[in-house]
N, C-alpha and C positions, 0 to 999 in steps of 0.2 A: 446657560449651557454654552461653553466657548466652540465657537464655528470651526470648522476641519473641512469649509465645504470648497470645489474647485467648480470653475465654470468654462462650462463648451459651447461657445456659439456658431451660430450661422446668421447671412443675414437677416431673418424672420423672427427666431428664436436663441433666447440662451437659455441651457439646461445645466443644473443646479444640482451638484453630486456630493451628500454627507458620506463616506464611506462609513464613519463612526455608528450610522444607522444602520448601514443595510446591513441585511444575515441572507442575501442572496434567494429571494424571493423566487427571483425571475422571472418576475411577470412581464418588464422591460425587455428582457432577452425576447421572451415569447412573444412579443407583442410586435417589436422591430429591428429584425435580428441582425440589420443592417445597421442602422443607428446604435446600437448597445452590442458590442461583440466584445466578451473579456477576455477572446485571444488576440484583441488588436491592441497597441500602442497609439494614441489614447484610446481608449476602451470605450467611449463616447464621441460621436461625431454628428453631430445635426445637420449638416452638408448632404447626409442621405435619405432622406424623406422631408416631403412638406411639412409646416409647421403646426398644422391641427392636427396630422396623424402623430405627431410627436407628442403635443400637449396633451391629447384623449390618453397616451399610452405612460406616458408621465405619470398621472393620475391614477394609474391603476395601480400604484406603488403603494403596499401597504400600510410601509415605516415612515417615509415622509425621507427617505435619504434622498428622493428626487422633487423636484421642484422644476418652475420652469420661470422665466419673465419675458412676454413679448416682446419683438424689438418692431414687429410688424402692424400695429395698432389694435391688434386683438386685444381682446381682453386677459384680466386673471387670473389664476385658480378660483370659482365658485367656492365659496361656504358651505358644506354639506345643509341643507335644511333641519336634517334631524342628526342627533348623537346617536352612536350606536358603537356597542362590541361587541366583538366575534369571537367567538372561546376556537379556537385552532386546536383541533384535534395532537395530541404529545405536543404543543406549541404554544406561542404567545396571546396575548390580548390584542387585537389590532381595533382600533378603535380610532373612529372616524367622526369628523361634526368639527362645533364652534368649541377650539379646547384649549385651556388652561394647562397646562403643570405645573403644581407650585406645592412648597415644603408649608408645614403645618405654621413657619412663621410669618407666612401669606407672603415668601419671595417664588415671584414665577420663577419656574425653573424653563418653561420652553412655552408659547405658541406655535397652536398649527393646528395642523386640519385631517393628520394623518399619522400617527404613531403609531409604533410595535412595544408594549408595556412586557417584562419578565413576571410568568407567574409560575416559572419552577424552581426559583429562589437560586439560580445557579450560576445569573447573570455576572460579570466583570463590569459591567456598566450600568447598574440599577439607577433607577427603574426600567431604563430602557434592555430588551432584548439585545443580545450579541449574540444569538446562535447557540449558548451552550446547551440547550435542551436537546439537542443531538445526538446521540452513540457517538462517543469516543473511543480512543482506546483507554483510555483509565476512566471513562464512567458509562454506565449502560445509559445516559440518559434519562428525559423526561418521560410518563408514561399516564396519558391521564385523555378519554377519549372525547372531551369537551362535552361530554352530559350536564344538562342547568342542574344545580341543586334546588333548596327550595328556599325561596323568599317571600321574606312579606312585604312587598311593595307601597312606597307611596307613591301615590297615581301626582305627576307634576301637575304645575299650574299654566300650561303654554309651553311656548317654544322659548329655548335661553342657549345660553353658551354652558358648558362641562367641565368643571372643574377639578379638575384628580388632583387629592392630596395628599401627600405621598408620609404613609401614618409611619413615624420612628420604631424601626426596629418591627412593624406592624402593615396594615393591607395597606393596600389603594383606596381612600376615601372617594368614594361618588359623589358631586355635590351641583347636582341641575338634572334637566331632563335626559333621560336614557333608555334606550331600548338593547337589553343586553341578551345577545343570541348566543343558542347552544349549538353544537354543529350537529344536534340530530333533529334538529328544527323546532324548538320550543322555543320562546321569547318571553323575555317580562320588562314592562314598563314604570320606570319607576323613578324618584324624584330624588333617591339618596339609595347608597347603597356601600357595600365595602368586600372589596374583589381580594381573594386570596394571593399571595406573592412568595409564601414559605414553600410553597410546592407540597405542602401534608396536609390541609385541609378534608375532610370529610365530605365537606358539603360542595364541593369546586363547583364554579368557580367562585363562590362566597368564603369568604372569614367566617370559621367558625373558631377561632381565638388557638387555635393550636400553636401558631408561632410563640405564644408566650411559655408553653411548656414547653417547646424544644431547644428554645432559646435563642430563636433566627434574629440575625441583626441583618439590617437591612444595608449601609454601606455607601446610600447613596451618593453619586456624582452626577 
């Protein structure tokens, strides 16, 4: 995935901005409305809060369009301990942990620890979210209330890195341990799996093989 990302320092921190991720979260705005203001010229400034309160709020970024690198001898971004995604109600996959993207000819396509996945099939940037799941004025949008359908889970064998493989023209391959959350609080744990991305699924957020009847090509960049 070719880089689009700019960088804002202070001298503590420098913060790490993909625009090509974000779909305006705003958990950053919400969080340090001083530091991230998108009525200001730059729109990022680390010069106004310390640099832990930066990094914790950094982190809360779902898509992975912020980042951060200490320049102060702090540490990292941690490694989530466990995988996991979050079905977002009319919204994306956000999905968090030790993770892979990689196309079905085993080319990574992205590491990281934080991505926003498209599963209303309406993306411009597939696999990744851009926000079209939104009301438009030429489309009503995504509509789908993040209820689990039902799986049959293989229970993993320990703790590993998550592998999403991005199936042609087809789901999201699951391929490691995962814990994938509905937003009306149901969970399944499970060792493989395959997340719907046509947006016509039956069973959301599972594959239940509908894209091949409707004839969803997938597009990805």
């Amino acid at each position: 995935m070719a880089s689009t990302t700019r960088t804002y320092e202070s001298d503590g921190v420098a913060v790490h901005y993909d625009a090509r991720r974000c779909i305006h979260a705003a958990e950053c705005v919400r969080g340090l409305p001083r530091v991230f203001d998108p009525a200001r010229k730059p729109w990022i400034d680390p010069t106004q809060a310390a640099a832990d309160a930066i990094v914790e709020v950094v982190q809360r970024c779902p898509t992975g369009a912020l980042h951060f690198t200490r320049k102060d001898g702090g540490g990292a971004e941690p490694t989530p301990m466990a995988n996991t995604v979050e079905v977002v109600p009319d919204g994306p996959l956000y999905v968090r942990g030790d993770l892979q993207v990689e196309t079905p000819d085993g080319e990574v396509v992205l590491r990281d620890t934080r991505v926003a996945l498209c599963r209303c099939g309406l993306s411009k940037r597939k696999p990744f979210c851009d926000g079209s799941h939104e009301p438009g004025a030429l489309e009503a949008g995504f509509a789908d209330a993040g209820a689990l359908g039902t799986h049959n889970a293989t229970m993993p064998e320990g703790a590993g890195p998550l592998r999403i493989v991005l199936a042609k023209d087809g789901p999201l391959q699951l391929r490691g341990p995962v814990e994938v959350r509905g937003a009306e609080g149901a969970a399944v744990v499970t060792a493989k799996g395959s997340l719907c991305r046509c947006g016509q699924s039956a069973n959301k957020p599972f594959c239940d093989g509908t894209h091949k009847r409707i004839g969803f090509t997938t597009g990805d960049r």
